[in-house]
N, C-alpha and C positions, 0 to 999 in steps of 0.2 A: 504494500500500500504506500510505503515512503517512498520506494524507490519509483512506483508512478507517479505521485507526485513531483519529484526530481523531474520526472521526464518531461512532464507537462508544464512547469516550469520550464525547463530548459528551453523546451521546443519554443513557448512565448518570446523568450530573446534571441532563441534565430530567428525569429521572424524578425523580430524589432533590428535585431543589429544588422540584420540584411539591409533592411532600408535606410538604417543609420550607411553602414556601406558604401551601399550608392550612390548618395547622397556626399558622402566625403571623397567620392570619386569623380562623382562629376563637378565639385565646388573646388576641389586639387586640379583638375583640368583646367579647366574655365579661371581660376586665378594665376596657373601658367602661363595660359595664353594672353592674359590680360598685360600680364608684368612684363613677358617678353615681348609685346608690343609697345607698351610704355618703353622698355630699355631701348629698345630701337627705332624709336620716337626720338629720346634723347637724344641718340649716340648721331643719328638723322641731323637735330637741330643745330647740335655742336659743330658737328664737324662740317657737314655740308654746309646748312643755313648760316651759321657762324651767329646762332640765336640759342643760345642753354635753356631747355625748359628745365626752371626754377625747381618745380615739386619732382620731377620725375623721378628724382634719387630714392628721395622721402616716400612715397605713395609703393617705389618699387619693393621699397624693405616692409612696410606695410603688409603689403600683399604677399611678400614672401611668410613672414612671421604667421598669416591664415592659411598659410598653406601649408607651412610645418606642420600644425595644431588640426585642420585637416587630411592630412596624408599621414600622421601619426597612426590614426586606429586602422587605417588601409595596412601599413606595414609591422604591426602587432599582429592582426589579424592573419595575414599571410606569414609569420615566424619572420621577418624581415629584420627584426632591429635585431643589436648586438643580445646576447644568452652563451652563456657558459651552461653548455648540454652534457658535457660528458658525465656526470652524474645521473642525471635523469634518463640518457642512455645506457648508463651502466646498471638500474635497476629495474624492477619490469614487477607487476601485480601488487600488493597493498604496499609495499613502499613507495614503488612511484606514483601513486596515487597520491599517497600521503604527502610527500613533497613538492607534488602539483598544487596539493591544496594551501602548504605552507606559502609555495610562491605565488599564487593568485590573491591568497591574504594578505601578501605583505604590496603585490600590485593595487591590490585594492585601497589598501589603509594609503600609501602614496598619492592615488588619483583622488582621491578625498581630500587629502591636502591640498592637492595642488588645483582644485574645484575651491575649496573656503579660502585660502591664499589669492589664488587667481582672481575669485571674485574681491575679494578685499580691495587687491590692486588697482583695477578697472573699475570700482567704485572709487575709490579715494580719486583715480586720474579723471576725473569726468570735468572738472576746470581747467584742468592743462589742455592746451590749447598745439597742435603741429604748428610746425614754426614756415613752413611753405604754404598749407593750406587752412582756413579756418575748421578742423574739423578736432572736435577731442578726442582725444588717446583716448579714451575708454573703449573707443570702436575698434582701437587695436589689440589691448591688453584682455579684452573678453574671448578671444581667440582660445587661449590658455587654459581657464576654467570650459567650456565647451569644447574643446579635445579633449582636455583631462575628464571627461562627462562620458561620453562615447568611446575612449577606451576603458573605464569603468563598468560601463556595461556592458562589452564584451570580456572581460577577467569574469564579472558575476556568471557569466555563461561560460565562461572556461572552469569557473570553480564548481558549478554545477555539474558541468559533465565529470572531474576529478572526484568528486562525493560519490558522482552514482557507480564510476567503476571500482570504488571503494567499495560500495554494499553488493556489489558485483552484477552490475549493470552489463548492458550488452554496450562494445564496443560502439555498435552503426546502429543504438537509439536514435538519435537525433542525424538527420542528414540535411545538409544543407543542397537546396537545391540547385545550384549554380552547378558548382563541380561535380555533386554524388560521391563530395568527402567526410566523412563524419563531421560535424559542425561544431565539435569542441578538441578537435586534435587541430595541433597547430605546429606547422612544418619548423623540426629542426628544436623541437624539446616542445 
């Protein structure tokens, strides 16, 4: 009975983080293409024009920094960021379970900081003012809590599928539909 609960849980946040996903996939695309046409707007203005657009620099780090903070859960998701595996490669059935669970808990307790942090900061910045365009840093610095949000809940659905294969769950409970990879194994630990 717990352990379908587990499931059924689980299952709600692949749903949910699928479209979280997406959505950080196509807002990482779309602010690529925006900054690399600003850069070369610039680089256009300078050299050719012999006219510097003023903001270009300012707006390009902008937009990179939302796009750190969206492409973060994209490459969590995918096992993309740095992990020191060879422990949790070296163990297999309720230990590595258990140590899944330790390191989703301790992901967890981090993105929760860095969500009450983050938001602290982009509240307190909401006066300060960009110094090229009238707009407030808080539009930048809320980037940070909203990544740290959405790889939060995808750890809650990594730690949910870590539990269930603890109380010995089936491996391909939960499938994500995209690939038809189990939706809480995550490439490379």
């Amino acid at each position: 009975m717990i352990l379908a609960f587990i499931v059924r849980i689980e299952k709600f946040f692949d749903f949910v983080n699928g479209y979280i996903l997406r959505l950080c996939g196509w807002l990482s695309l779309g602010l690529l293409g925006v900054m690399t046409a600003i850069v070369f707007s610039g680089v256009f203005y300078r050299y050719v024009l012999d006219d510097a657009l003023v903001w270009a620099e300012e707006i390009s780090k902008f937009l990179m920094v939302w796009m750190t903070f969206m492409a973060a859960p994209l490459a969590f998701r995918g096992g993309a960021l740095v992990a020191i595996d060879a422990l949790p490669r070296a163990l297999s059935g309720w230990a590595r379970a258990v140590l899944q669970i330790f390191i989703q808990l301790s992901i967890i307790s981090l993105m929760v900081a860095f969500v009450d942090r983050g938001g602290f900061l982009a509240q307190n910045a909401f006066i300060q003012r960009a110094s090229t365009i009238d707009v407030s840093i808080t539009y930048v610095y809320i980037a940070m809590p909203i990544g740290a949000f959405f790889m939060l809940l995808l750890s809650v659905q990594l730690l949910l599928g870590a539990v269930r294969r603890l109380l010995g769950g089936d491996d391909d409970a939960v499938v994500d539909d995209d690939d038809d990879m189990p939706a809480t194994e995550v490439q490379g630990g």
